[in-house]
Each structure stands twice: as structure tokens, then as C-alpha cells.
C-alpha positions as CSV (number, residue, x, y, z in Angstrom):
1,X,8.7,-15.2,38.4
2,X,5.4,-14.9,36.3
3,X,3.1,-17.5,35.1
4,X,3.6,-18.8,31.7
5,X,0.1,-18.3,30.7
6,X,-1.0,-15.3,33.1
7,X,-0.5,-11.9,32.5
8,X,0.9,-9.8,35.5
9,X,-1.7,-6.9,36.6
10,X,-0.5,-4.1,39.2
11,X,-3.0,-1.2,40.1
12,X,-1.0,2.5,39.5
13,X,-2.2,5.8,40.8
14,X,-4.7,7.3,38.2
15,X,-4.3,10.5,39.6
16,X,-0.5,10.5,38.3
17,X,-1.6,13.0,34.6
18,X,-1.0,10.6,31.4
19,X,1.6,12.7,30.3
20,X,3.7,12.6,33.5
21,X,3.7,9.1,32.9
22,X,4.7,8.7,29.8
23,X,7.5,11.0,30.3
24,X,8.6,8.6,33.1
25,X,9.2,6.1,30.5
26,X,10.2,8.2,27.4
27,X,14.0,8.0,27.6
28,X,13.6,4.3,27.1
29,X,14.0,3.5,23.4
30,X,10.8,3.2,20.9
31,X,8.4,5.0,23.4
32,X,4.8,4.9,22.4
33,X,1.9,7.0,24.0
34,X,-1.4,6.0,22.2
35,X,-3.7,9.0,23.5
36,X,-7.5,8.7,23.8
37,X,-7.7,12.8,24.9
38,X,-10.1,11.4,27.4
39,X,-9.4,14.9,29.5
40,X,-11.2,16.9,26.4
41,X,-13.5,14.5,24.9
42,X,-16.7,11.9,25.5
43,X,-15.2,9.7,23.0
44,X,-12.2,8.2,24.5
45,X,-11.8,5.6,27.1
46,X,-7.9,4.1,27.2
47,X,-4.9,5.7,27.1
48,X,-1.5,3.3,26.3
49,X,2.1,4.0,27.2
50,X,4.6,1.7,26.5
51,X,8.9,1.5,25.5
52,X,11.8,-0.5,25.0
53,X,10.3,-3.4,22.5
54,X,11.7,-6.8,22.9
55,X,12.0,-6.9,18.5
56,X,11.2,-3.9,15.8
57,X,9.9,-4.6,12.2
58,X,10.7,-2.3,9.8
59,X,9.6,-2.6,6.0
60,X,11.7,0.0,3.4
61,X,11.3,-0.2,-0.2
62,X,12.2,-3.7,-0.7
63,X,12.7,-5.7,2.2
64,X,11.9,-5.9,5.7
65,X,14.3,-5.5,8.4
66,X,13.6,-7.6,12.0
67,X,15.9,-6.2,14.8
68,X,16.2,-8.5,18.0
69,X,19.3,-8.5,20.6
70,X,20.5,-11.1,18.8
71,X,20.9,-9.1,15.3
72,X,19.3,-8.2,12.4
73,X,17.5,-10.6,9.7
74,X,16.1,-9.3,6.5
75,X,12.8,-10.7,4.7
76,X,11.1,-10.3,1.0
77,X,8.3,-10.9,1.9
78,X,4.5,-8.9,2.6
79,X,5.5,-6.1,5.4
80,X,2.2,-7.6,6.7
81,X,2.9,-11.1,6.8
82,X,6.7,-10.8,8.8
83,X,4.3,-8.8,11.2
84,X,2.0,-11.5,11.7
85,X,4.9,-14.4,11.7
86,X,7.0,-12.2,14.7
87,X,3.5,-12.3,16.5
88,X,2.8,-15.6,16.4
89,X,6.1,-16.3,17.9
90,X,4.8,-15.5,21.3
91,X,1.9,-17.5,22.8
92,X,-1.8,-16.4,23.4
93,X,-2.1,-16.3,27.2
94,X,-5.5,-16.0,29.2
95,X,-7.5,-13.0,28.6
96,X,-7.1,-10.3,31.7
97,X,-9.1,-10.3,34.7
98,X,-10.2,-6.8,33.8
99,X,-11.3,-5.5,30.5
100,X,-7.9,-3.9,28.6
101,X,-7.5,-3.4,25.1
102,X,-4.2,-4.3,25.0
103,X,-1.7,-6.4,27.1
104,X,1.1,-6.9,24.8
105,X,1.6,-7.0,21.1
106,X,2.8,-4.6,18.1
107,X,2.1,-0.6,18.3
108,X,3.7,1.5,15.3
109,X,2.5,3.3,12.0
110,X,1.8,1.9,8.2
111,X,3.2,4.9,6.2
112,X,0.4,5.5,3.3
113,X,3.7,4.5,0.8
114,X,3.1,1.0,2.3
115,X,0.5,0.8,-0.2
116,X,3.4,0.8,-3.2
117,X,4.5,-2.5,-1.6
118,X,0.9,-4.2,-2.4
119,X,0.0,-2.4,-5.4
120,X,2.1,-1.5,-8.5
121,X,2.1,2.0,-8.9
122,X,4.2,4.9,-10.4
123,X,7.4,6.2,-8.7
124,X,6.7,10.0,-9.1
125,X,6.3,12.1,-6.0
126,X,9.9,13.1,-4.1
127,X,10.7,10.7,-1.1
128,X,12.6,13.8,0.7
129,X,11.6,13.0,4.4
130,X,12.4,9.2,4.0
131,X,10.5,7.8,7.1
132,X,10.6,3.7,6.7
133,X,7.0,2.5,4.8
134,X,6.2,0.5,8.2
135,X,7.7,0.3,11.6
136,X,6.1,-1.6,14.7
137,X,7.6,-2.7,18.0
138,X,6.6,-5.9,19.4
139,X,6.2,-4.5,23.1
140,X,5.8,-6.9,26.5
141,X,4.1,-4.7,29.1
142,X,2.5,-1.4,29.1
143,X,0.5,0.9,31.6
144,X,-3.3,1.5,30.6
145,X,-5.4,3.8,31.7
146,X,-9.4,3.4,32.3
147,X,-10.2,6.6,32.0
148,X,-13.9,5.5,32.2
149,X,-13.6,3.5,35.4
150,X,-10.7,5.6,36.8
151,X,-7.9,2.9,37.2
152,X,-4.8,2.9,35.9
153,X,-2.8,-0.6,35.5
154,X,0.9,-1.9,34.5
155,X,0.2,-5.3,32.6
156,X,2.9,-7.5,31.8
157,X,3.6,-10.9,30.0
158,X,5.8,-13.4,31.1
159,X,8.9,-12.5,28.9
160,X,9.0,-9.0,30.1
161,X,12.0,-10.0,32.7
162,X,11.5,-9.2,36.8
163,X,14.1,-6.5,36.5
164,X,12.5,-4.8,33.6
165,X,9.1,-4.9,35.7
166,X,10.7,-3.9,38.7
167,X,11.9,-0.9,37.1
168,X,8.4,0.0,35.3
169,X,6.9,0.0,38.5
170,X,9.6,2.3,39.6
171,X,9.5,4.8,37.5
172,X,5.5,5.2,37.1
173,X,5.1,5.8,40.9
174,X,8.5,7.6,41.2
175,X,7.8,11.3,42.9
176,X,10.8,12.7,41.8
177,X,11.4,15.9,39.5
178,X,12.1,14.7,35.7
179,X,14.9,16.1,34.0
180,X,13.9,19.7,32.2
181,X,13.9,19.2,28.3
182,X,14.8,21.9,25.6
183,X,11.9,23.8,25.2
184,X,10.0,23.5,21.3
185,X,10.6,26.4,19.1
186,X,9.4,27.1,15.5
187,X,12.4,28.4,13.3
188,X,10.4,29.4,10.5
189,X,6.9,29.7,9.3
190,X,4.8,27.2,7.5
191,X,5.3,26.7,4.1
192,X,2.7,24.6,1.5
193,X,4.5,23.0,-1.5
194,X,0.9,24.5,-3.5
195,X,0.5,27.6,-4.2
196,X,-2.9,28.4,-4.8
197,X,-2.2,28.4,-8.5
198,X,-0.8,24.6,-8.9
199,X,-3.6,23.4,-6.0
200,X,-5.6,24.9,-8.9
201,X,-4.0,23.6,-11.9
202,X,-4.2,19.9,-9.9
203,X,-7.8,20.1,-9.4
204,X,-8.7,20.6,-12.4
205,X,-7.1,17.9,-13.6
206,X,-8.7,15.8,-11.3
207,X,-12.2,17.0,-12.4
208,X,-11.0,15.8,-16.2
209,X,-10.3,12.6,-14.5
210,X,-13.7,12.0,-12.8
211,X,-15.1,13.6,-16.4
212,X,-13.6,11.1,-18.4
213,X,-14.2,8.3,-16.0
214,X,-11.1,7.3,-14.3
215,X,-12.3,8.0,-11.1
216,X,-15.4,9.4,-8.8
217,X,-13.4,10.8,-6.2
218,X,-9.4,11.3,-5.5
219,X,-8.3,12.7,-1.9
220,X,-5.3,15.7,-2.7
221,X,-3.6,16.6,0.0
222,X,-1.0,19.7,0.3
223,X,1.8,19.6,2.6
224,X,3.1,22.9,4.7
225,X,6.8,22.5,6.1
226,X,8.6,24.5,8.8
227,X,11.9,24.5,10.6
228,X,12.0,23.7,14.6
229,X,14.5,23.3,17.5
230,X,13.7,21.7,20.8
231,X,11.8,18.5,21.7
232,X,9.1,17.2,19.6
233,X,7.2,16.1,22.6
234,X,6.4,19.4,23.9
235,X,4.9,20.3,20.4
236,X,2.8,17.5,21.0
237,X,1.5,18.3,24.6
238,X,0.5,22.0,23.6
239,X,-1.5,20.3,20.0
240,X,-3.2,17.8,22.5
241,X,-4.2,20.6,24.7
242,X,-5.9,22.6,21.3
243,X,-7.8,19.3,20.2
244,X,-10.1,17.0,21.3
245,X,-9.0,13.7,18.9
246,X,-9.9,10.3,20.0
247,X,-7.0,8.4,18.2
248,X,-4.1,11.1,19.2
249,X,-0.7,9.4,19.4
250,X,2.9,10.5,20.1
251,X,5.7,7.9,18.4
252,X,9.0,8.4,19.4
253,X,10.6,6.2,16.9
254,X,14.0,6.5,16.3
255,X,15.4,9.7,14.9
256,X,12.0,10.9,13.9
257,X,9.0,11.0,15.5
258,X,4.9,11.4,14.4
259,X,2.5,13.5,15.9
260,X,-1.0,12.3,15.4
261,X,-4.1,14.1,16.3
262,X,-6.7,11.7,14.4
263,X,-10.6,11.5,15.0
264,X,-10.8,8.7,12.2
265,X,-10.8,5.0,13.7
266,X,-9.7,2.9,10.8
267,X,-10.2,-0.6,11.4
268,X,-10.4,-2.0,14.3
269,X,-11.3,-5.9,15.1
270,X,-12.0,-6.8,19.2
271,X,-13.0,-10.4,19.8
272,X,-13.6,-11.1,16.3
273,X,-16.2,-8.0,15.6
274,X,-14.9,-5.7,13.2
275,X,-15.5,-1.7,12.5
276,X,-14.5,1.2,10.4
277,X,-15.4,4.7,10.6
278,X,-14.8,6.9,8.0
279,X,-14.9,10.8,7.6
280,X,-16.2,12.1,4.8
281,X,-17.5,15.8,4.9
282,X,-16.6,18.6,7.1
283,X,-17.2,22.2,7.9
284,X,-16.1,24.9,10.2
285,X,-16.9,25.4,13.8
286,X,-17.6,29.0,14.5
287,X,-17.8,31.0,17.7
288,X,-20.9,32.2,17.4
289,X,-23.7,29.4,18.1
290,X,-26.1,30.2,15.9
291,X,-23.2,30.2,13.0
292,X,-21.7,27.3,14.3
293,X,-25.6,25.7,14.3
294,X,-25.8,26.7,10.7
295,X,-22.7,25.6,9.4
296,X,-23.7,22.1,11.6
297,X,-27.1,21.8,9.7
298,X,-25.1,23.0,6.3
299,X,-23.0,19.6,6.4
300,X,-25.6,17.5,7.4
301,X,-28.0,18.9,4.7
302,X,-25.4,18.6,2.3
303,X,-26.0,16.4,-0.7
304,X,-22.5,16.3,-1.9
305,X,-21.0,15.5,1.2
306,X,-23.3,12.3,1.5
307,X,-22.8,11.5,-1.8
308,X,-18.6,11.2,-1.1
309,X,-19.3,9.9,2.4
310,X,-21.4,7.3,0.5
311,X,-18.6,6.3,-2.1
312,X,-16.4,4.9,0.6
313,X,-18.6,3.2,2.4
314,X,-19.5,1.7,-0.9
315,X,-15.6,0.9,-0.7
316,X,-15.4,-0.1,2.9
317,X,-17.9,-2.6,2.6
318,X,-15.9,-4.2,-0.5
319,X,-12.9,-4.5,1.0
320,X,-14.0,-5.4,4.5
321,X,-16.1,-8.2,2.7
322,X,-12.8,-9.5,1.8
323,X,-12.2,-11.0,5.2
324,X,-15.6,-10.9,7.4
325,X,-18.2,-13.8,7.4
326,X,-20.4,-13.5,4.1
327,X,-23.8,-11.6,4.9
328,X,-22.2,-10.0,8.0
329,X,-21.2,-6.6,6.6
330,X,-23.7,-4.2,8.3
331,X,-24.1,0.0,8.4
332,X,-25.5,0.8,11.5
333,X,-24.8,4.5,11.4
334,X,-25.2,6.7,8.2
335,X,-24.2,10.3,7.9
336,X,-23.4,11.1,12.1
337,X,-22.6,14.3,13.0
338,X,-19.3,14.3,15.1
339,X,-18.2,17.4,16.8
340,X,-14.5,18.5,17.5
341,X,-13.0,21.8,18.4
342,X,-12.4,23.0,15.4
343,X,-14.6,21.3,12.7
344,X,-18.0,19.3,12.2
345,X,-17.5,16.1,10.2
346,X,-19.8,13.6,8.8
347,X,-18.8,10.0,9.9
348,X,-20.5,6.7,9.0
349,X,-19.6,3.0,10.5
350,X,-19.7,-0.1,8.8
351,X,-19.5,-3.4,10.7
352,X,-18.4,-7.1,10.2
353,X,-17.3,-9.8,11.4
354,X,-14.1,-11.7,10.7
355,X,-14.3,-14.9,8.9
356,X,-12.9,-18.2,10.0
357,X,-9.2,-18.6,9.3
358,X,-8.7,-14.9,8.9
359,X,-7.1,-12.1,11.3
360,X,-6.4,-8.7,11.7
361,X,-3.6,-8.2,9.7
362,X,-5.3,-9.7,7.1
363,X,-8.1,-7.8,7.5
364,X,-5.7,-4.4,7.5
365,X,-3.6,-5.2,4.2
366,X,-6.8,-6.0,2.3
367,X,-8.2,-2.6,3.6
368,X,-4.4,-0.8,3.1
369,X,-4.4,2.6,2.5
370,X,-8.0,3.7,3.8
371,X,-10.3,4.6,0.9
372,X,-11.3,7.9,2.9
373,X,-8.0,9.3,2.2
374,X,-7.2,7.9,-1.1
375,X,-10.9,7.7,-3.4
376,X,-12.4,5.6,-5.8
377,X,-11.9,3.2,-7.1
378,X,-8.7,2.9,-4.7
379,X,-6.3,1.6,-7.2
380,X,-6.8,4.6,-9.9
381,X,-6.9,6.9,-7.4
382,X,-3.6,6.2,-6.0
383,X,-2.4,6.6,-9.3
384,X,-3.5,9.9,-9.7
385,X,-2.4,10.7,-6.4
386,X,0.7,10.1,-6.7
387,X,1.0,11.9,-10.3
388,X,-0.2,15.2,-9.1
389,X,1.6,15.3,-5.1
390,X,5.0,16.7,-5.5
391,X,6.3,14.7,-2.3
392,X,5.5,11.3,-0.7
393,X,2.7,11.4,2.1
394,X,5.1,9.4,4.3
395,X,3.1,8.5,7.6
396,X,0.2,10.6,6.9
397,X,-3.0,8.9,5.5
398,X,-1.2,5.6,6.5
399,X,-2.1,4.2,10.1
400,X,-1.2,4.0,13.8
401,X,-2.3,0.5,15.0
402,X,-2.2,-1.7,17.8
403,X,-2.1,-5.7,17.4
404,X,-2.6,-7.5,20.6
405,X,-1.4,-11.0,21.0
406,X,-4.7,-12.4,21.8
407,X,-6.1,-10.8,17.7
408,X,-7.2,-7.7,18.9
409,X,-6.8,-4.7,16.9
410,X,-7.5,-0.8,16.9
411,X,-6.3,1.3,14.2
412,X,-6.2,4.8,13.1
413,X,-6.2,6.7,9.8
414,X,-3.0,9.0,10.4
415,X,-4.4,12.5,9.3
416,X,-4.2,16.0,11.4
417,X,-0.7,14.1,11.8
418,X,3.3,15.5,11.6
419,X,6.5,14.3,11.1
420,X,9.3,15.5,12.4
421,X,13.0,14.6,11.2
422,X,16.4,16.4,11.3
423,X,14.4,19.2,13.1
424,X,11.6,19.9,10.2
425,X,8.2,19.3,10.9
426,X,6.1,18.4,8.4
427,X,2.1,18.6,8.3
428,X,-0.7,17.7,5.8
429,X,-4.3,19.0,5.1
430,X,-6.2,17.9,2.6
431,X,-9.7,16.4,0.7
432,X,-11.8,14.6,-1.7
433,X,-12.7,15.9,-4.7
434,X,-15.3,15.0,-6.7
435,X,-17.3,16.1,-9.6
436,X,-19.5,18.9,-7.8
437,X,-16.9,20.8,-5.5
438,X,-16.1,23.8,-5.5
439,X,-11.9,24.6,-6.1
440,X,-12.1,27.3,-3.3
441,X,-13.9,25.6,-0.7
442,X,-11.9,22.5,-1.3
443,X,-8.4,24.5,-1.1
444,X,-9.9,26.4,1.7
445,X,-10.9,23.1,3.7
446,X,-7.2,21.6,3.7
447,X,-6.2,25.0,5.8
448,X,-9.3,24.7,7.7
449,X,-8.6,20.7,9.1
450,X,-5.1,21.8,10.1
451,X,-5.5,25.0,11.0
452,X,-5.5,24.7,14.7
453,X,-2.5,22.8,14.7
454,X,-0.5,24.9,12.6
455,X,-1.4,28.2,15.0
456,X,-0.7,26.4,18.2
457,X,2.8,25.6,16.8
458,X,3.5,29.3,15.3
459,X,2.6,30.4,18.9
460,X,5.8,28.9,19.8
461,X,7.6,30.9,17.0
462,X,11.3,31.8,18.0
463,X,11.3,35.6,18.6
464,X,13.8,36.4,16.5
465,X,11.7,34.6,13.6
466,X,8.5,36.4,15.1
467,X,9.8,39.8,14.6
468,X,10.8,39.3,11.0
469,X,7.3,38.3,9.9
């Protein structure tokens, strides 16, 4: 039996590949695989695997649906604050004997139409792919991998039960073959719901908003569509494999699941210390070094971009003030250059920390949805948002997060993310907009984010689709 204040640690085999292991544990129900890419990039650290959640939380339209063994209860209230009450149902136990940044808690997404349950807004854009506005599990033990220190551990509290560790353990050290899964196949080819015509007609629209003063900036987003067969999870290992994104994540939820390949931290809040990175600004990488060198210096020189990176850090400050200590909001880094495989982006970070009486889930709904996906000011940019996008973003531009027990928090903003449902895949690209861009380079931009992930997956077009292109 366990302590009932110690967490159980056991040292795993690092050299066992992260995916292996998290398809040891996949056929359990509610899998979660929250992927740093620490194989192709500096800038991640821990990898988390964990399944089969002891309760799940999931908020639709106008309630919010807690599912235990012992049946189902429904709640009107804040999606955020059921999350909070189910977590303070289980006690804080002693910090670990070695550093992890998480030993048990709630992993899942906040779908960006989350944001229609704290603010009133119109009911315009087509709900087709109909993905809950929040689900999280509340999970018990999970394996975690240093990939800094090279260690690899199972962590457990004490209401994961000795059988359910016991068989943890078993499967992450088992040697034997895994059962071969239905290999991913695209049915058909990517399809936008703009043409270039009605991306056109939108901007423009936009610009007569941020002309007439509505707005400074909105974020418009197209969405391209395709057909698939297969498993989900082998689309995801060949995108990880093409990117190099520090808050990837693979969420087998249900009868869906999303497909993240984020760079953007959102919030995150470890030991009471709070930070949020946003992207604002990004151009091409290129082949060629000196090109790729230009078009670095090109973003960095770039007066526009600042000027929109600077407009939500104006807007991240504000909200962040919200619920860190007065006088404790900080920027530390302005206008960064961050590199990935297939784009340069401008990233700042804004610091704080959390006031007395507050936590992280307060600290997320008063930041919910990110302003570097939605503009300013937030509200009004919604608005138009949801007026000009023919469907519902469903988990894109909302966030993956963990919520340790012990307040802990680390959050992404969900873009270079799919869904998949009823075997259709669905991806977004998109931008802010302000009064100085330029209609082509914007359109051009939302290919250009998602443009690696949309040719890794048409490299797995079915041939008899491939030879009718």
C-alpha cells in the first residue's frame, strides 16, 4: 500500500523511445501524451504519458458533465470552477523527491468556443465538428521523462490502486511486440473553407473595423478539411517527426482526437511564478542561409510585426494583472527571435506572480482565449471573429493544459493543431491583421504556418486518391 501523503516514484528505462511508451499505454481509455519534441529541439525538457482517468469533466454548451464510476452528475456552473472543485477533492501531498512537473492532476484541452461560456457573444459560425467546449481527465499516475537529466519515472498517488500500478509498470518495461495498427491514409486533399476571394472580402472588412475603431487587431484564421482512414496516431508520429514544437501533444479523447504541434506556451504558473509567451510575427525559413538570414533580420527589423507583438503584451499584462501580486507584472524578454523548422517567429514573455487567494484556474479563465489568437481589445475581436469564420474553431486557438494537484500549471495555445472526428481531419492556419498588412502576405502566411503539416499528411495520400490529382 502507498503512503497517504507520499507519492510513489519508480525509475523506468529512458532508453525505451517516448512513443513506444505511450503506445504501451494507449489502448487504456483517455490516453494523453504531452510531447516536449526534446529529440528535435533545445527547448523541451519533459515529456508526459498518462490514461485511464479516475473522473472526466466535460463542459458543452450549457452544462458541465462530471463522469466517475459511480455515474454522471451535471453542473451550471463556470466549466472552470467544476474543474477547480473536482481538484480540490483530492489532497496536496509532499512535493517529489525529484524535480517533475507533474505527479497527478487534470490534462485535457479548453476548445477556443469555451470563451462563449464567459463572454456573451453571437452564435454565427457552423458548429459542424461538435468537439465538447472543455474536456480534462483527472489522472493518478503518469510516466515522465527528463529528457535533460536522462531519467525516466512512473509517479503515482495514493488512490491510483496496487493493481493499476502493478500493471503500469508492466506494460512500460514490457519487451513484447505491440499489436500492428491500421496504417494512416489521406482520402482526399485539403480543402480551405476561403477561397482567396472571401479571405479577401473578410479582410477587408476587418481593415474597416480597425478604420472605424472597433478594433486594432483581429486574428482570422481559415480552416482546410480532408478525408482519412487509419489511426490518428500514426499521423501524429510522422508531424512530430517534420517539427520541432515544444508544447506538441497527442489526446486520445474519446471518439475524436487532437493533434497539437504548438511552439506558444500560454500560461503557465510553477510554485506561484507565472509566465506567458506570446507569438506575434513570423516569416519563412528558407534553404538557402543567406535567404533564411534575410528573411530572420526582415522579422526582427519589422516595425509592424513589433507593433502587433506589442498590442498583446499590452493585453497580457492586463489580464495577467487580474490575478498576480500588484507591481509584479514584468517583461523580461521583448521581440526574441525563435527558430523552428519551418518558420521564424517573434515571441515576447511577460512574468507575474500569483496573488494571495488566487490559483491557476483562475488565472487561466481571466486570460481565456489567448489574446495572440483572438486581438484587441479581446472582447470585440471575438465578435468579429466569429461574424466573419464560417465554422467554429473547436479546439484550435483554445488550450492544452496541465493542472497539478500541488497548483502547478503549464498550458499551451492550441495552434499548428488538428482535429480528427468520424475520420475527417481538420487543420487551421491563420493571423493577425491589423491596419498596415498586406492582404497577400497575410493569406499567404496562414499556408505558410501549416504548410509542413499539411504536406507530411498528403505524403500519406491513398494511391488511388494520388493518381486522380
Amino acid at each position: 500500500m502507498l503512503s497517504r501523503n507520499k507519492l510513489y516514484l519508480h525509475l523506468l528505462d529512458y532508453q525505451i523511445p517516448v512513443t513506444r511508451l505511450f503506445e504501451r499505454v494507449r489502448h487504456l481509455s483517455y490516453p494523453v501524451f504531452l510531447d516536449s519534441n526534446a529529440d528535435s529541439s533545445d527547448r523541451g525538457r519533459f515529456d508526459i504519458i498518462t490514461a485511464d482517468p479516475v473522473e472526466t469533466i466535460t463542459a458543452q454548451a450549457d452544462n458541465t458533465i462530471v463522469t466517475t464510476p459511480g455515474g454522471q452528475q451535471s453542473f451550471d456552473d463556470c466549466p472552470f470552477a467544476v474543474l477547480k472543485a473536482r481538484l480540490a477533492r483530492y489532497p496536496e501531498l509532499e512535493r517529489c523527491a525529484v524535480e517533475l512537473p507533474f505527479s497527478g492532476g487534470a490534462i485535457g484541452f479548453f476548445g477556443y468556443d469555451l470563451g462563449r461560456r464567459l463572454e456573451k457573444l453571437p452564435s454565427l459560425a457552423i458548429n459542424d465538428i461538435g468537439l465538447p467546449l472543455m474536456e480534462f481527465g483527472i489522472y493518478t499516475w503518469a510516466i515522465v521523462r527528463d529528457n535533460q537529466r536522462k531519467r525516466c519515472y512512473f509517479v503515482a498517488r495514493p488512490e491510483c490502486t496496487d493493481d493499476q500500478r502493478s500493471e503500469i509498470l508492466r506494460l512500460s518495461s514490457s519487451a513484447a511486440p505491440l499489436t500492428s495498427l491500421p496504417d494512416f491514409q489521406l482520402r482526399s486533399r485539403f480543402v480551405s473553407n476561403h477561397s482567396r476571394e472571401q479571405y479577401r472580402e473578410k479582410y477587408h472588412r476587418i481593415i474597416d473595423y480597425i478604420r472605424a475603431g472597433d478594433c486594432y487587431q483581429v486574428n482570422l484564421a481559415q480552416r482546410f478539411e480532408a478525408g482519412y482512414s487509419g489511426d490518428n496516431w500514426q499521423a501524429y508520429k510522422a508531424l512530430r517527426g517534420m517539427t520541432d514544437a515544444p508544447f506538441s501533444a497527442y489526446l486520445g479523447f474519446g471518439d475524436y482526437g487532437v493533434l497539437s504541434l504548438s511552439p506558444e506556451r500560454f500560461v503557465s504558473v510553477n510554485q506561484g511564478a507565472v509566465e506567458t509567451r506570446p507569438i506575434k510575427g513570423t516569416r519563412p525559413r528558407h534553404p538557402d542561409p543567406n535567404i533564411d538570414r534575410q528573411n530572420e533580420q526582415l522579422l526582427l527589423n519589422s516595425s509592424k510585426d513589433k507593433a502587433e507583438n506589442l498590442m498583446i503584451v499590452d493585453l497580457l499584462r492586463n489580464d495577467l494583472g487580474k490575478n498576480c501580486t500588484l507591481g509584479s507584472i514584468q517583461v523580461p524578454s521583448l521581440f526574441s527571435i525563435e527558430a523552428y523548422s519551418n518558420v521564424f517567429h517573434l515571441v515576447s514573455t511577460v512574468t507575474g506572480e500569483l496573488a494571495d487567494g488566487k490559483d491557476s484556474l483562475d488565472l487561466l479563465r481571466d486570460c481565456f482565449p489567448g489574446g495572440s489568437i483572438t486581438g484587441t481589445p479581446k472582447l470585440r475581436a471575438m465578435q468579429i471573429i466569429e461574424e466573419l469564420e464560417p465554422h467554429r474553431r473547436s479546439a484550435y486557438c483554445g488550450s492544452v493544459a496541465y493542472i497539478n494537484f500541488n497548483g502547478d500549471m503549464d498550458s499551451s495555445i492550441a495552434i499548428r493543431s488538428l482535429v480528427c472526428r468520424d475520420q475527417r481531419m481538420y487543420c487551421w492556419g491563420g493571423g493577425g491583421i491589423v491596419a498596415d498588412s498586406d492582404m497577400d502576405e497575410e493569406y499567404r502566411e496562414s499556408y505558410i504556418k501549416v504548410s509542413n503539416l499539411l504536406d507530411t499528411l498528403t505524403r500519406h495520400m491513398a494511391a488511388d486518391n494520388r493518381n486522380s490529382l
